[in-house]
N, C-alpha and C positions, 0 to 999 in steps of 0.2 A: 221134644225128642231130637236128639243129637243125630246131623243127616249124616249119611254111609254114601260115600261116595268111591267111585272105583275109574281111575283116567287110564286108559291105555296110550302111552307112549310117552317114555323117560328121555325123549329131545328137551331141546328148551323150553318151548311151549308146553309139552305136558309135564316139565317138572316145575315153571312157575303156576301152571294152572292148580296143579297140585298142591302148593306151598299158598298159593292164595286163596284155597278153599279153606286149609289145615287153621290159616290165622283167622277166619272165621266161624272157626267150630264146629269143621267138619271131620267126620271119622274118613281120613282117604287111604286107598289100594292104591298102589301105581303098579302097573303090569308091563312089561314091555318084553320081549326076548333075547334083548340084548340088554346090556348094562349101562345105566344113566349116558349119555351125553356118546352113544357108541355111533348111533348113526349118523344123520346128517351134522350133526353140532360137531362131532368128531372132526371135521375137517371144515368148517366153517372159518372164512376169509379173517372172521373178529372183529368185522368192523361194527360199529353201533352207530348209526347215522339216522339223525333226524331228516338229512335231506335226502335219504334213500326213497325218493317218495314216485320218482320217473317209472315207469308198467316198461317191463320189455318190448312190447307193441308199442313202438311212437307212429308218428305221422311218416307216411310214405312207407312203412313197412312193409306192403304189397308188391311195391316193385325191389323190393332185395328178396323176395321168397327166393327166386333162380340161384341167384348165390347162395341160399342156404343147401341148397341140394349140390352144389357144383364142388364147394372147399370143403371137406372133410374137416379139414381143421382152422376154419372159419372163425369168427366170435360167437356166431349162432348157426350151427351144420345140425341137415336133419336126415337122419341113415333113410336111405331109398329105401331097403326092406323095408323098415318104418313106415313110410307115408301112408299105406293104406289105413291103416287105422288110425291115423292120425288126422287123417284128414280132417274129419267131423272136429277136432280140438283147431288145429288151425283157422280153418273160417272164423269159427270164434274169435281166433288170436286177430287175425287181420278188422276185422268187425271192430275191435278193444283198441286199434291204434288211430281211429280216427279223432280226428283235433278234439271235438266236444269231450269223448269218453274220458278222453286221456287227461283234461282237466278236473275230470270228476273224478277219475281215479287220483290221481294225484292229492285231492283233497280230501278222499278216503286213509288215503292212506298215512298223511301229516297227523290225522287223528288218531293213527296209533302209532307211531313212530316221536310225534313231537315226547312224551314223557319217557322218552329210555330211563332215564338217570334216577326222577323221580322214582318209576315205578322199581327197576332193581334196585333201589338205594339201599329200602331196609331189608331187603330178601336177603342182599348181600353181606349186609353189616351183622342179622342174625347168625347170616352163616359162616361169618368168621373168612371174608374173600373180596372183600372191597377191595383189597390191592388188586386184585383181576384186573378192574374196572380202570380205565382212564379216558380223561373227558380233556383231551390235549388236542381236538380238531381235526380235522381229514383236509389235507391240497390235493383239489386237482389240477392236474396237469394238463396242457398240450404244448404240440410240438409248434404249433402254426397260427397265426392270426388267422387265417381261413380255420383251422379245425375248432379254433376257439368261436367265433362266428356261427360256426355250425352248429353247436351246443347252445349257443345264446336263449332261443328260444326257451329249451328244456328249463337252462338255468332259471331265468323270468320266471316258468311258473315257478318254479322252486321259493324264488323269493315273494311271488304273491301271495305265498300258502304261507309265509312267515318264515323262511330259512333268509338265516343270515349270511351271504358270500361276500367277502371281500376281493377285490381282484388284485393281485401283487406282480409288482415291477421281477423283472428278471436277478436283478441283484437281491432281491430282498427271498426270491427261489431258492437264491444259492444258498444264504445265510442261513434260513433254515433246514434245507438239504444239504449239504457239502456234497455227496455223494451221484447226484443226480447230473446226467449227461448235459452240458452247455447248452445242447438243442432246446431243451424245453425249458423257451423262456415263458411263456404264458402259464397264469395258474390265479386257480379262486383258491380261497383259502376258508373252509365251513368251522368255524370256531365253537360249536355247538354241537359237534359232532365227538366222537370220542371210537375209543377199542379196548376188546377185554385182550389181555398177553396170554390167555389161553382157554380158547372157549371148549375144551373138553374139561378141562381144567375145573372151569368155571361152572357147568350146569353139576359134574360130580360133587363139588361141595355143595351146589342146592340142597342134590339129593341126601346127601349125610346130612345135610342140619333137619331136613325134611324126617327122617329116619327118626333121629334123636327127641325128633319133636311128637315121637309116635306112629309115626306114616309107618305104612305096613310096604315094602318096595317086594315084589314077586317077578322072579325073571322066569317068563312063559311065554310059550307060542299060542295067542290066541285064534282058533280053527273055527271056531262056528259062537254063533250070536243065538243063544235060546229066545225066543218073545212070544208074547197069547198077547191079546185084544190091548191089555193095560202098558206096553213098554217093552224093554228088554228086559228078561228076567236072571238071565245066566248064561256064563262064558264059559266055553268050552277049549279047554287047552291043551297042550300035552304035557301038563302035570295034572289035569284032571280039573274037574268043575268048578265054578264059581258062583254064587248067587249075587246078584248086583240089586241094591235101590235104586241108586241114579247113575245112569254112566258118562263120562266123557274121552271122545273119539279124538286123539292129538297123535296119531301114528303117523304122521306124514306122507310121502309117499305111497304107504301101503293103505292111508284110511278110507281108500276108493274101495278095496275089498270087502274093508269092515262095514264101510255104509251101503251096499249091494246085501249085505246078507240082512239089514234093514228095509231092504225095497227101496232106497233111495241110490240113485247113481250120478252123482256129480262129475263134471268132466274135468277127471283131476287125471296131469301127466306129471312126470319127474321131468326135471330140468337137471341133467347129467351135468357136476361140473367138477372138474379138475384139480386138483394144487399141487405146486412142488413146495417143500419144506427146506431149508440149506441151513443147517446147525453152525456153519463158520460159512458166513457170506462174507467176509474180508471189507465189508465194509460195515460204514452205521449206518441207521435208517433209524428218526426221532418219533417217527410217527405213522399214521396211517394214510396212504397216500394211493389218490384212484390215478392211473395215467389214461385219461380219458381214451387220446389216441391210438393206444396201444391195446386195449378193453382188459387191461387187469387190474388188480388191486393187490398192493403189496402191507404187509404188517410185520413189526419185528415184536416176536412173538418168545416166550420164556426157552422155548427150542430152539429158538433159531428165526431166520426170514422167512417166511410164506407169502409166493405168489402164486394168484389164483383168480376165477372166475372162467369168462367164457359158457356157453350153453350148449350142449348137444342131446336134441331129441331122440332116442332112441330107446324107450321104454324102462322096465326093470328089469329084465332079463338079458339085454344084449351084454356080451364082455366088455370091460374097459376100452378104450383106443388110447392108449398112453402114448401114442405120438402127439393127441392133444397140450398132455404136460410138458412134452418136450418144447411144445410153440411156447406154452406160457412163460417156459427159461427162457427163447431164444429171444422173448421179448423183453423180458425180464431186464436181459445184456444191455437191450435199446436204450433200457432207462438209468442201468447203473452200470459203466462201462469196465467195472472192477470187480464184477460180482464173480464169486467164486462158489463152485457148486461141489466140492467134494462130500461124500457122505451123504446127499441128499435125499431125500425120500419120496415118493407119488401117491396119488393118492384120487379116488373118484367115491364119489357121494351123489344120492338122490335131489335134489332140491323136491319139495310137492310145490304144484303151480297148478294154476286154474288158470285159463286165456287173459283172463282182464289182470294179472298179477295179481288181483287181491284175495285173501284167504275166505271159505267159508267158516261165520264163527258165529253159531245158527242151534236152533234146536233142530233136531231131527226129523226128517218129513213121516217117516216111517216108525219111530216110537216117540210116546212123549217123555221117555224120561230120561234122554239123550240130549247130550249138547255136543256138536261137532267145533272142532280150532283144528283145520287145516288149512294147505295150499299154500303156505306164505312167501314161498319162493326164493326169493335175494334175500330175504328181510326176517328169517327165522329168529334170529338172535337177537336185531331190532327190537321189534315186535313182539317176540314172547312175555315179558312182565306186563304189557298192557294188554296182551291178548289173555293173561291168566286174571287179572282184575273180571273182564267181561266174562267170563266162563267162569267163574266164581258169582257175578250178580244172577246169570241166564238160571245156573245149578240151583240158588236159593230162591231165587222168585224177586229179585231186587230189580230194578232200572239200572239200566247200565249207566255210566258213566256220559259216554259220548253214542253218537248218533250209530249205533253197529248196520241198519240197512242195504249198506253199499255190501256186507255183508253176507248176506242172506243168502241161503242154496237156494232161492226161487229166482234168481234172477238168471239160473238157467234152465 
């Protein structure tokens, strides 16, 4: 019997979950309320990094909390309204940056980040959008032998867990940046690293090849989770009801909702983060490039430059603070001293994030016929083809791949 599958949320994640169930002979729904690749992938940085593997919470985390409450517009600012209810997630968070965790995350996380390329290869090549896709490296930057120092450790693990950094001379910066301010002589250079030129771009032609291949796509607000003894049975919308056989939860930020009306409550918060977009940034920019010191990441992207990043705790509900995107221009300057911003555009997205950075990618504690792929954080776009691989074994009853544990909603 041919399985009926139904994934709530047309992000990346639920549209490769989606596309790797479909190639294995599943009947799939994808549901979501917005249209493919509308939320968080919408404004996603594009970068695809095997060594995106570092958890927000590093070592000493604890003593920067004060400055997260102090600068608004910080690298990591958490709204004082906020903290009440945040609190119970922060402990966690602080708990997640000590030395041991952070090694084990770290090596949670190279196991699904190391096959980017592999795993979107043939999604991509199906769906007619491999030029998206470019595996041309990520440089980071710094300004400083000290800022470089600083990172040192982080990088090490980076490289124990198998990321390849090279470290380049100042001349050999320029050569490949021309555009990059003289200050920042220091730079690793992750050769294994790559970015799509437009990750809305990018998950919407999933979803069409997904389409074509049969996938049934429904844009609806899912309101309530029917279930008796055996699962979930049926989804309740505002286009009206759904019977489900087996469901998967990839709504990101909102999938804290979905899994409450399960009995399961995972402590998932949104990681509010920023981007300005510059359609004529007056200069060129080759590649995908972190300025370590500065906490952004820029990408020349089919629109234009996008600089982005930065985290601000402040729920789903609080308004934008678009002076945040004005710091990521004024940083943006730091790094390209010619960057010009007419036309530009702003822009705020949810990240979902669990304390420990790593997503849960889990069967359901509250039906068995539920598999949850959220929380991923930074790394949505990473992550989603190897997160759709696993939620394709969990869905059919196969062994996954690689070790998913580090994974599991019991580990909170």
């Amino acid at each position: 019997m041919t399985p009926r599958v139904t994934v709530i949320g047309a992000g990346a994640v639920g549209v490769c979950s989606a596309l790797w169930l479909q190639r294995a002979g599943a009947t799939v729904t994808l549901i979501d309320r917005l249209g493919p690749g509308e939320g968080c992938s919408f404004g996603n940085a594009g970068s695809l990094s095997a060594t995106a593997i570092l958890p927000v919470a590093m070592p000493g985390v604890l003593k920067r909390v004060p400055s997260y409450l102090r600068d608004p517009l910080g690298p990591l600012t958490i709204r004082w309204a906020y903290l009440p209810r945040l609190l119970p997630w922060l402990l966690r968070f602080i708990e997640a940056g000590r030395r041991d965790r952070v090694e084990r995350i770290a090596a949670a996380l190279r196991s699904l980040l190391a096959p980017i390329f592999e795993s979107y290869g043939p999604l991509a090549e199906a769906a007619g959008c491999a030029q998206l896709i470019r595996r041309d490296g990520c440089l980071y930057l710094f300004e400083s032998q000290t800022a470089l120092a600083a990172a040192r450790w982080g990088m090490e693990l980076r490289r124990r867990n198998g990321c390849v950094l090279e470290e380049l001379p100042a001349e050999e910066i320029a050569r490949l940046e021309p555009a990059i301010a003289p200050r920042f002589r220091h730079g690793l250079f992750a050769p294994d690293n790559g970015s799509t030129s437009d990750p809305h771009g990018l998950v919407t032609a999933l979803a069409r090849s997904f389409e074509a291949a049969g996938g049934n796509l429904i844009r609806a607000e899912v309101r309530a989770i029917r279930r008796d003894e055996a699962g979930a049975r049926e989804l309740l919308t505002d286009r009206g009801a759904f019977a489900i056989d087996r469901l998967v939860i990839a709504a990101g930020a909102w999938s804290r909702r979905l899994a409450n009306m399960l009995g399961d409550d995972p402590p998932l918060e949104t990681q509010r983060g920023y981007h300005v977009t510059l359609p004529d940034p007056g200069i060129g920019v080759n590649r995908n490039i972190m300025a370590v010191s500065l906490n952004i990441m820029v990408n020349p992207m089919l629109m234009g430059l996008r600089l982005a990043g930065t985290v601000e705790l402040a729920g789903l509900d609080a308004p934008p603070n678009y002076a945040r995107a004005d710091a990521i221009l004024a940083q943006g300057r730091k790094l390209f001293p010619d960057l010009r911003d007419s036309g530009r555009t702003q822009w705020m997205g949810h990240r979902p994030c669990l304390p420990d950075s790593l997503p849960v990618i889990d069967r359901a504690g509250g039906a068995a016929n539920v598999v949850y792929a959220f929380g991923h954080g930074h790394v949505g776009m990473c992550a989603a083809p190897m997160t759709g691989r696993i939620v394709r074994d969990l869905v059919l009853g196969r062994r996954p791949e690689i070790d998913i544990s580090p994974f599991a909603l019991a580990r909170f």
